[in-house]
C-alpha positions as CSV (number, residue, x, y, z in Angstrom):
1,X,-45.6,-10.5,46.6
2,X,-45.4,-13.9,45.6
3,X,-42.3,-15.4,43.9
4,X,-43.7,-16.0,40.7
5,X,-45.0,-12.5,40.5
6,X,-41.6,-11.4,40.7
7,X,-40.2,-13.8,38.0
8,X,-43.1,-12.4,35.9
9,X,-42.5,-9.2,36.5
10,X,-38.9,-9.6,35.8
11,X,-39.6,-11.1,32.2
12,X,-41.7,-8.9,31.5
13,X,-39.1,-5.9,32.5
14,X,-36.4,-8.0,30.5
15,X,-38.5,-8.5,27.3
16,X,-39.7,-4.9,27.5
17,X,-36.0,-3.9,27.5
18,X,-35.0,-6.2,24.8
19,X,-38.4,-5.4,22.3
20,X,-37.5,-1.9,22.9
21,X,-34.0,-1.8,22.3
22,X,-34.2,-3.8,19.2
23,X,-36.9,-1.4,18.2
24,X,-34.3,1.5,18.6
25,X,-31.7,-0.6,16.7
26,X,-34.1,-2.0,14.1
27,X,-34.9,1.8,13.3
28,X,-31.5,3.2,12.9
29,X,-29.7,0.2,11.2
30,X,-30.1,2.1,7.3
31,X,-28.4,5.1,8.7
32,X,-25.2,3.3,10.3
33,X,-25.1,1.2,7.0
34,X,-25.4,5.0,5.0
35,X,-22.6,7.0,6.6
36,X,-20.2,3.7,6.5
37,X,-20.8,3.0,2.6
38,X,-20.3,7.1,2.3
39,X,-16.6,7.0,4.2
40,X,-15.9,3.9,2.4
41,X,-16.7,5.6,-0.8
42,X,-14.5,8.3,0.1
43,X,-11.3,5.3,0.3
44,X,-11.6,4.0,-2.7
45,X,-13.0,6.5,-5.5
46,X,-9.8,7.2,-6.4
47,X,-9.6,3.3,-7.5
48,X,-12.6,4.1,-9.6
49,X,-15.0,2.4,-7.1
50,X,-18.1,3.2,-5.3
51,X,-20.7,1.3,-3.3
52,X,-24.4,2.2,-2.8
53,X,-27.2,1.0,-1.2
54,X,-29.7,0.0,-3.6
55,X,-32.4,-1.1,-1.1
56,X,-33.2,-2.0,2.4
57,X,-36.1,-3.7,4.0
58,X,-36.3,-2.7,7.5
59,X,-37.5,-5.5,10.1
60,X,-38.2,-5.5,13.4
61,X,-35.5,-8.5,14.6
62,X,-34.0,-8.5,11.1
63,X,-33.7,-6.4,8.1
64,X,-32.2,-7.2,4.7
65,X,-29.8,-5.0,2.4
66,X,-29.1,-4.9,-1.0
67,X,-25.8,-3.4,-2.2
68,X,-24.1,-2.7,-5.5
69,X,-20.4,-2.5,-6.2
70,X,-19.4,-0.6,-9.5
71,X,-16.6,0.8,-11.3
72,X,-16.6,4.8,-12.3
73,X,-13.9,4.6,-14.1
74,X,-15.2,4.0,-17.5
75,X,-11.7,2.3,-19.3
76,X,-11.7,0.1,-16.1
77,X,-15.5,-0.7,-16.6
78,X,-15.2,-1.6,-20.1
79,X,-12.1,-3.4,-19.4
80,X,-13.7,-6.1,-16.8
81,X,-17.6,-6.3,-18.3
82,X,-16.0,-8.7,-20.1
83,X,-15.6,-11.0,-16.9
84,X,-17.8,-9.8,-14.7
85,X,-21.2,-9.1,-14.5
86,X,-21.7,-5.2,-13.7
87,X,-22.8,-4.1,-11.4
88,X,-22.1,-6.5,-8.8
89,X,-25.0,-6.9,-6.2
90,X,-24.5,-8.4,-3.3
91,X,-27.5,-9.1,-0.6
92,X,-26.8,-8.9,3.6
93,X,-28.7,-10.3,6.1
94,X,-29.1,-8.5,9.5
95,X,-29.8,-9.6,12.6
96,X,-31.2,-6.2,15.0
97,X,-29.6,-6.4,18.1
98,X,-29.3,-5.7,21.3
99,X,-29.1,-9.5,21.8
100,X,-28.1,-11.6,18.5
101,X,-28.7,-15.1,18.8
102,X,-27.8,-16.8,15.1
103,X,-24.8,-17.8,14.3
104,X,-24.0,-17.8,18.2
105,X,-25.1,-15.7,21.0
106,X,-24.2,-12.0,21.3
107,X,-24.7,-8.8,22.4
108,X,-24.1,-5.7,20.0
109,X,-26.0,-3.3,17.3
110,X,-26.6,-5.5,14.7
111,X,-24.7,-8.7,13.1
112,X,-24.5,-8.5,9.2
113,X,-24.0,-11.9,7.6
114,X,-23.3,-12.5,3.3
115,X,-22.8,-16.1,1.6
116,X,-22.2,-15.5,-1.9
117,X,-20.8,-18.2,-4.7
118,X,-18.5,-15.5,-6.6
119,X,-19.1,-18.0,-9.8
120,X,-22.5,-16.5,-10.0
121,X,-20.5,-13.3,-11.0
122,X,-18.6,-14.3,-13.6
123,X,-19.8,-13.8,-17.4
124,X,-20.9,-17.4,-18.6
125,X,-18.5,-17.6,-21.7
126,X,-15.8,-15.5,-20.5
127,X,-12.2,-17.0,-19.9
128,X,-12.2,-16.8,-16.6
129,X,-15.3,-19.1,-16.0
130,X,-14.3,-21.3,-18.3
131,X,-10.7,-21.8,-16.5
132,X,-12.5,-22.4,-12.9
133,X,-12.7,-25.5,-11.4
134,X,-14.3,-25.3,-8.4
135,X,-17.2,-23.1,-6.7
136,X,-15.7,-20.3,-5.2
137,X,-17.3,-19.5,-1.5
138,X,-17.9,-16.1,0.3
139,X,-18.7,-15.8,3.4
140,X,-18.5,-13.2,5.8
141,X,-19.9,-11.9,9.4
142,X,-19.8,-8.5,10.9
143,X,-20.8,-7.5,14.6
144,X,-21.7,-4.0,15.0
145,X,-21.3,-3.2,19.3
146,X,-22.8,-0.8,20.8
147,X,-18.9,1.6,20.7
148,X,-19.6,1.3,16.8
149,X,-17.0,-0.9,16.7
150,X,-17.2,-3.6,14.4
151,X,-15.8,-6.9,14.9
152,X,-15.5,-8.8,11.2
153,X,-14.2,-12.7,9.6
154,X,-14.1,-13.6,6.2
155,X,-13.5,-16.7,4.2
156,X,-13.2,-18.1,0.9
157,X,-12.9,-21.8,-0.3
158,X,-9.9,-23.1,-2.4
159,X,-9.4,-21.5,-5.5
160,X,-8.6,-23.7,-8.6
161,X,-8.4,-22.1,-12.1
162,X,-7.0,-24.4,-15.0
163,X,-5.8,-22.1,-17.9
164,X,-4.8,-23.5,-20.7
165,X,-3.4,-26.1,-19.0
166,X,-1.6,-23.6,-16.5
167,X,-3.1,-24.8,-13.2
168,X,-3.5,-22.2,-10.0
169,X,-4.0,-22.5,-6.4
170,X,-4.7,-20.9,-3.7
171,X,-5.8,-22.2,-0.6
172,X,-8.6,-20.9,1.7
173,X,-8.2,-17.2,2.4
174,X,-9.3,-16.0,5.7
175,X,-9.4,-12.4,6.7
176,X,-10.5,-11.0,10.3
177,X,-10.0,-7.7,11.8
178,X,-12.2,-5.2,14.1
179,X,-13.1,-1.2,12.7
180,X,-15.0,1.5,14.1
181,X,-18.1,2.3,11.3
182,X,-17.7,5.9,12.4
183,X,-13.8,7.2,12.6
184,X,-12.8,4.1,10.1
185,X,-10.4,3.3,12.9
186,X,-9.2,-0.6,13.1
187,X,-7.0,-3.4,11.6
188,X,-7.3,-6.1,9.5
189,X,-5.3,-10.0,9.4
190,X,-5.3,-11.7,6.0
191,X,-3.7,-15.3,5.4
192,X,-3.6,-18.0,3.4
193,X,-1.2,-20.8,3.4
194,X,-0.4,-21.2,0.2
195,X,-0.4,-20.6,-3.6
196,X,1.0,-22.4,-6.4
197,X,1.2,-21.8,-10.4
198,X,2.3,-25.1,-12.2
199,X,2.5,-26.1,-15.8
200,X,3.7,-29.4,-16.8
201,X,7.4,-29.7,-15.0
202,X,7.1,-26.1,-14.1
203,X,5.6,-24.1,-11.3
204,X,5.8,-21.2,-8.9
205,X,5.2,-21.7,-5.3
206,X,4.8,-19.2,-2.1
207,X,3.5,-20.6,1.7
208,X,2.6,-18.3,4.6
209,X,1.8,-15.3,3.2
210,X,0.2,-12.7,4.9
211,X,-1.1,-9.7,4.9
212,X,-2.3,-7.0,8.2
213,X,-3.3,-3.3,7.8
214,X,-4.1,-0.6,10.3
215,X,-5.6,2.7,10.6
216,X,-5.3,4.8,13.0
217,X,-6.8,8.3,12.0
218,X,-8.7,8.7,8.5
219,X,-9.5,11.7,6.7
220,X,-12.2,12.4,4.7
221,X,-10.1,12.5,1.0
222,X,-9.4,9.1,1.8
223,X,-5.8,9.9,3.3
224,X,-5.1,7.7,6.4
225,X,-2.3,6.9,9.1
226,X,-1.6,3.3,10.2
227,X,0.5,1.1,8.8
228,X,0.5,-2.0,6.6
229,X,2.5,-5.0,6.2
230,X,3.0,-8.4,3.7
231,X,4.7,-11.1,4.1
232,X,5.7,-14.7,1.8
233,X,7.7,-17.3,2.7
234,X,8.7,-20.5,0.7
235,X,9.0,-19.0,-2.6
236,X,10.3,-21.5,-5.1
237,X,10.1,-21.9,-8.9
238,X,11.4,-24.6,-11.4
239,X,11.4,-24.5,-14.8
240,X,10.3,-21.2,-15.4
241,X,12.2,-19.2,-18.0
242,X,13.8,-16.8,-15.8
243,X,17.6,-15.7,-15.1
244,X,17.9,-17.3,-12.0
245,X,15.5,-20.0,-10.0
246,X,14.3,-19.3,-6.4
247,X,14.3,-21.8,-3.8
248,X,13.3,-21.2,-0.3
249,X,13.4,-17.8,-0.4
250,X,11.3,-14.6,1.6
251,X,10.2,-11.5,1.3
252,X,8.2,-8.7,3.4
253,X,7.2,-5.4,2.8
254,X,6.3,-2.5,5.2
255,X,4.5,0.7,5.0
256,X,4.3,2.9,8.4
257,X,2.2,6.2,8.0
258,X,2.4,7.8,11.5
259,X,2.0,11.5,13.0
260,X,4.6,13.4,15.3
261,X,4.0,15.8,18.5
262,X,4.4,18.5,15.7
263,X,1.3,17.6,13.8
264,X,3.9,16.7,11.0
265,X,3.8,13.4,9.6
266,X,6.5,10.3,8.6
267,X,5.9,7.6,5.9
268,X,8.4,4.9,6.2
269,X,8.6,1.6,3.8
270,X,10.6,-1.5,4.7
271,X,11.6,-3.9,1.9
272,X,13.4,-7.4,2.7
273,X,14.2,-10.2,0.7
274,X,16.2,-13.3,1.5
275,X,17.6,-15.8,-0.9
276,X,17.5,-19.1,0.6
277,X,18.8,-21.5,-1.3
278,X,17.8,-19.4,-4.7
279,X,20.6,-19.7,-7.4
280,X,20.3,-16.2,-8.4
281,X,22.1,-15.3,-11.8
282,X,26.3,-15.0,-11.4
283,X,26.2,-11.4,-10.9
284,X,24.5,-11.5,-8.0
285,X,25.2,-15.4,-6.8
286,X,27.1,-13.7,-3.6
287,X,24.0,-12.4,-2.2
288,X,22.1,-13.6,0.8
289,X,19.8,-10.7,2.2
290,X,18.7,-7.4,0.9
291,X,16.9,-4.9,3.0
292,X,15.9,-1.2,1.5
293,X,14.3,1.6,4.0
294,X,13.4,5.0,2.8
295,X,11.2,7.2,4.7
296,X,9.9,11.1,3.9
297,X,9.7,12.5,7.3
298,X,8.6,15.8,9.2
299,X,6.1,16.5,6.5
300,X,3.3,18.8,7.3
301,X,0.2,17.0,7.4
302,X,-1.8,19.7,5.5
303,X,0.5,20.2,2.7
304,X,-0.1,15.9,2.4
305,X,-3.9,16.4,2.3
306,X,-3.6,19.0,-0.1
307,X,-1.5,16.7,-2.0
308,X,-3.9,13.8,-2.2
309,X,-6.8,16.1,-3.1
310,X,-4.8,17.0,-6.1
311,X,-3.5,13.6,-7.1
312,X,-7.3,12.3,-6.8
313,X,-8.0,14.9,-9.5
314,X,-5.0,14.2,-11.4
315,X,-5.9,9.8,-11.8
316,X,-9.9,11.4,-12.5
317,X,-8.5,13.7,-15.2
318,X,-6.3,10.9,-16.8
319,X,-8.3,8.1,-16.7
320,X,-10.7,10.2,-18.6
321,X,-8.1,11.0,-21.3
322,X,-7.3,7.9,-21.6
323,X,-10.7,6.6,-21.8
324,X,-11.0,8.9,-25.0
325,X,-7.4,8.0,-26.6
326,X,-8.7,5.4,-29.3
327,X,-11.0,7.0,-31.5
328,X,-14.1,4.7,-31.5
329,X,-15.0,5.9,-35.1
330,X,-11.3,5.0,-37.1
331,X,-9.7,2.9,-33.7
332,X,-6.6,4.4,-34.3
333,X,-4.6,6.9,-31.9
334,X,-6.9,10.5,-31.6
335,X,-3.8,13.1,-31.6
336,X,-6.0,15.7,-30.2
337,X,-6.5,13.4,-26.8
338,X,-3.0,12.3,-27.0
339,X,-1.9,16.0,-27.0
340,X,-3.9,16.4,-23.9
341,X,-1.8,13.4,-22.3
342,X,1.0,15.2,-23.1
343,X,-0.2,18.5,-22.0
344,X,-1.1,16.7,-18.7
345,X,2.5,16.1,-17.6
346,X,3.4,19.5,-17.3
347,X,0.6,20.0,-15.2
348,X,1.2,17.1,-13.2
349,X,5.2,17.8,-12.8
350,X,4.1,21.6,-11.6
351,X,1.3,20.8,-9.8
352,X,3.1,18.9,-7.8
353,X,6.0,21.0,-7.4
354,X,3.6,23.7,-6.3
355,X,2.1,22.0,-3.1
356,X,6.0,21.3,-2.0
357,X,6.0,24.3,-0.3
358,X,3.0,23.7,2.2
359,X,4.4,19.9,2.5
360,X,7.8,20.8,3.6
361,X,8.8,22.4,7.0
362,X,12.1,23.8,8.0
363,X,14.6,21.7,10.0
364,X,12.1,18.5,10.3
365,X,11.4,17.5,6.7
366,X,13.9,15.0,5.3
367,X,14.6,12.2,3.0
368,X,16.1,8.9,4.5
369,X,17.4,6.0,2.3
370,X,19.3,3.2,3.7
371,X,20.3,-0.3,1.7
372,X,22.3,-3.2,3.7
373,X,23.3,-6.4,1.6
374,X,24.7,-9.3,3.2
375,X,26.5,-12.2,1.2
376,X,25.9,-16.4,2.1
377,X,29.3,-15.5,4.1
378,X,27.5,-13.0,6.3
379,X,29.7,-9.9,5.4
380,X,28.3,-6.9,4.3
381,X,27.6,-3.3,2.6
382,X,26.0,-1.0,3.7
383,X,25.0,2.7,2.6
384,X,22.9,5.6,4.1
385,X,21.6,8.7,3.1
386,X,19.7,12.0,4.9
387,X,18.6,14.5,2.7
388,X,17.0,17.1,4.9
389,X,15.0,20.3,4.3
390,X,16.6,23.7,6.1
391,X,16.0,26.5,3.8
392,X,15.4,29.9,5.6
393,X,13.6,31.7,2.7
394,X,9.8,31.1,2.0
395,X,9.2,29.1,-1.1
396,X,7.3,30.0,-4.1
397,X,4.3,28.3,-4.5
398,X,4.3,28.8,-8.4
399,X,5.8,25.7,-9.9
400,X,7.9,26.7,-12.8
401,X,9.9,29.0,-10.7
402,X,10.9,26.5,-7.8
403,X,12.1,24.6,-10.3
404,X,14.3,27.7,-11.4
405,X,15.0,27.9,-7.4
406,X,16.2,24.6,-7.3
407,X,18.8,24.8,-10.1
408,X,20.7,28.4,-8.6
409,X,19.5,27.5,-4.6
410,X,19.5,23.9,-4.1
411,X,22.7,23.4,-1.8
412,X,21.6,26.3,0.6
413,X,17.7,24.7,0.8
414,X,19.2,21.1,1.7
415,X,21.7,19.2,4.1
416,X,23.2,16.1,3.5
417,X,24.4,13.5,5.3
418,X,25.5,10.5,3.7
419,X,27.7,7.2,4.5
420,X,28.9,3.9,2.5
421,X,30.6,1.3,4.3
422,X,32.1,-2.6,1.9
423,X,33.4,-4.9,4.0
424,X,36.9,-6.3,2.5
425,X,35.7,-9.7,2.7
426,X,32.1,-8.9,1.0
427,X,34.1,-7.3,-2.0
428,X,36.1,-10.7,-1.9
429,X,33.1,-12.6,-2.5
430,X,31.7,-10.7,-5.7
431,X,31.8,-11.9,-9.0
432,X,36.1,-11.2,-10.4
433,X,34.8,-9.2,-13.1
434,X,32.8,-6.8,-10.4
435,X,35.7,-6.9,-7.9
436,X,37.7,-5.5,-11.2
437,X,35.4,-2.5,-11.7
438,X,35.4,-1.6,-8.0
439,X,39.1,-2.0,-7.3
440,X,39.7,0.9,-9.3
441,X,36.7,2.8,-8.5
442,X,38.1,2.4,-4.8
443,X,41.6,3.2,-5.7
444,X,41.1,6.4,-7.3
445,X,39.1,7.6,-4.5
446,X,41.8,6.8,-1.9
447,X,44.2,8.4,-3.9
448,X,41.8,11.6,-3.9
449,X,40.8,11.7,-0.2
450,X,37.5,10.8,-0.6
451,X,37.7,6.9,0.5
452,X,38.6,5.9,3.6
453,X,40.8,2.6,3.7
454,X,41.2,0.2,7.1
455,X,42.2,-3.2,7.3
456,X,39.2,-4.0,7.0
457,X,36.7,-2.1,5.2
458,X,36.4,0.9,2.7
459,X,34.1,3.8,4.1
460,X,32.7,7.3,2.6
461,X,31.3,9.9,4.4
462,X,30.0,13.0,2.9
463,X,27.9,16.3,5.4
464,X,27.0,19.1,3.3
465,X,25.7,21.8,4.2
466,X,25.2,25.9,3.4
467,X,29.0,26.8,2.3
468,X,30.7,23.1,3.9
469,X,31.3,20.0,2.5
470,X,33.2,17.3,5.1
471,X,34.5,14.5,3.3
472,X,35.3,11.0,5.8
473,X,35.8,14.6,8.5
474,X,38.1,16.9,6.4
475,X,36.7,20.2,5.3
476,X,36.4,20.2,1.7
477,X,34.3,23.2,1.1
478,X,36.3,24.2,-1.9
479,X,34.4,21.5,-4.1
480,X,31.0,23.3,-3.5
481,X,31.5,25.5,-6.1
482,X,32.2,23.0,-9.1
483,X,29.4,20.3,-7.2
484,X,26.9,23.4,-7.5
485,X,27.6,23.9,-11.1
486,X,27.2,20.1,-12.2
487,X,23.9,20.0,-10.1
488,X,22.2,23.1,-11.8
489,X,23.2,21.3,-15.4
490,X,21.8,18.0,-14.2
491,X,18.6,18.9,-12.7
């Protein structure tokens, strides 16, 4: 067999693969697209938004898709028609793989491409168009492989809106991250380097601020584990009629959602701020850094799911009552719908109470709460707290009487640990009148036993428990009696 025979041959093996492939690719594209706009539907119709696609012309190398974005909610509807043309309707190009040559060569599924001027969606006489000053430009790329995972980028132009004279900035945002179609599974990098807020000798600054999410498992109502994080650096203001100015200064925040050997589940949030140069009003001129962690651990991950099934139908139910509160005949206040609202609370409060039961396990649920300041002379205060979950008797599942259970029951269904630690030279450094208030706070709780002097530091440590109470590691069970008392008239 001659050489060129075999090159034929080849080719013809090669495009036979390749025609037939993107055949196979061409033909299933629509349903991919389907089942990813019904689990993204399922993420955010609690935010009163679903997508839908509203048509699709199926090619052999390329097929086009029409999509519409709109608001269920009917408040939130009415609320931005006045901006925004509703629906929104988008239009996507896409490439059929298995090989994908526009926009540079690659293997995969498909490649999705969208270039949209979002000025197009803006009413014409609306505020917001008015205030533009630029053409805002959308462009994004997806590559679906042949794991269904998708790799995606995003980017917009500057945005310059002018309103009234108040001028804003923001500089290109650009967002790229990778997620499977199917499981929802992925993450996702957002940055921009700046924005900035002036008017006349005033303004509001912030550089390097990011933003990067990440799921990890997704349920179907839209609950998900993974974690999410934002960050801002530079913030600065001048001028603005605030109590303090801010120069400098940064601030993150943290959300981790995660699951445990036990099929239980820990949500843990991270806040930090630092001051920089900031001159921060004289109460609080001292401080430097602030950083505030709470987490709600050992949670069982039913009991959660149950709990965001009900809190979907909880925002559904209000947003409709609200929706109905002004009377469209007189405009005023219908008491009828407002009753409702008021109604609604109770339910709420209960509701809620009710699913604590199948959220809470014995001996692995708990509360944490931890705060640690530092001054500009890098001394500190700190304070911790552990509020676990050990109760031996099942729960009621009826709200109104775990409430009642709580009032009589609440010290032998808890534990507590808790510590508070001011550094001498921190108190030194407060404002005279603050130092004052404390001095005697701290004096009177020596003199009682229940704060801990050194040379140099107060401390308080509290561990309760069924029938103990240790106090800085003396046993003051004794107090249970009269703590359990002012806790059933407080609750």
């Amino acid at each position: 067999m001659s050489k060129s025979v075999k090159i034929i041959g080849s080719v013809v093996v090669v495009s036979a693969l390749w025609l037939g492939g993107t055949a196979y690719v061409s033909s299933n594209t629509e349903t991919y697209l389907e089942r990813y706009v019904n689990k993204t539907n399922k993420l955010y119709e609690a935010n009163g938004i679903k997508i839908s696609v509203e048509k699709f012309e199926k090619g052999f190398f390329s097929s086009n898709a029409k999509m519409k974005l709109d608001f269920t909610d009917a408040k939130m509807k009415e609320l931005l028609a006045s901006t925004l043309k509703l629906p929104l309707m988008m239009e996507y190009k896409i490439e059929n793989g298995p090989l994908l040559f526009k926009n540079g060569l690659g293997i995969g599924l498909s490649r999705m491409s969208n270039h949209i001027n979002l000025n197009d969606y803006f009413v014409e006489d609306s505020e917001l168009k008015k205030s533009l000053k630029n053409e805002i430009v959308f462009d994004s790329m997806t590559t679906v492989k042949f794991n269904k995972n998708s790799n995606f980028e995003a980017s917009t132009s500057e945005i310059v809106l002018d309103v009234d004279g108040e001028e804003l900035k923001i500089a290109p945002i650009s967002i790229v991250g990778e997620m499977n179609i199917e499981t929802f599974q992925g993450e996702m990098e957002m940055e921009s380097n700046s924005m900035f807020i002036a008017h006349e000798d005033e303004f509001f600054k912030a550089q390097d601020i990011t933003m990067s999410a990440k799921i990890n498992e997704f349920f179907d109502n839209g609950f998900y584990l993974g974690d999410f994080k934002f960050k801002a650096g530079d913030i600065s203001t001048k001028g603005i009629d605030l109590p303090f100015s801010l120069a400098e200064a940064q601030v993150s925040l943290e959300v981790d959602i995660s699951k445990n050997s036990d099929e239980t589940v820990n949500m843990d949030f991270k806040v930090e701020g630092d001051s920089g140069a900031s001159k921060l009003p004289k109460e609080y001129a001292f401080l430097k850094n602030a950083k505030l962690n709470y987490s709600l651990k050992g949670m069982k991950l039913d009991g959660l799911l149950a709990f965001q099934d009900f809190t979907k139908k909880i925002q559904a139910k209000q947003a409709d009552i609200v929706s109905r509160l002004i009377s469209p005949s007189t405009g005023e206040m219908d008491m009828k719908v407002y009753a409702e609202l008021e109604a609604m609370q109770d339910e709420t409060k209960y509701g809620m109470l009710a699913l604590l039961p199948g959220i809470l396990k014995k001996d692995s649920s708990a509360f944490d709460f931890a705060i640690n300041l530092e001054d500009k002379e890098a001394k500190k205060s700190d304070l911790s707290l552990t509020l676990g979950f050990i109760g031996d008797k099942a729960l009621p599942t009826n709200g109104k009487a775990l409430e009642e259970l709580f009032k009589t029951e609440l010290l032998n269904l808890v534990s507590l640990d808790m510590n508070v630690k001011l550094e001498k030279e921190y108190i030194a450094n407060l404002p005279m009148e603050l130092q004052q208030a404390l001095a005697g706070q701290l004096q009177i709780g020596a003199m009682m036993g229940i704060v801990k002097e050194n040379n140099a530091s107060y401390s308080f440590s509290a561990e309760v428990k069924p029938n103990k109470l240790m106090l800085n590691g003396e046993d003051r069970s004794a107090m249970l009696e009269m703590l359990d008392q002012s806790m059933a008239i407080g609750f």
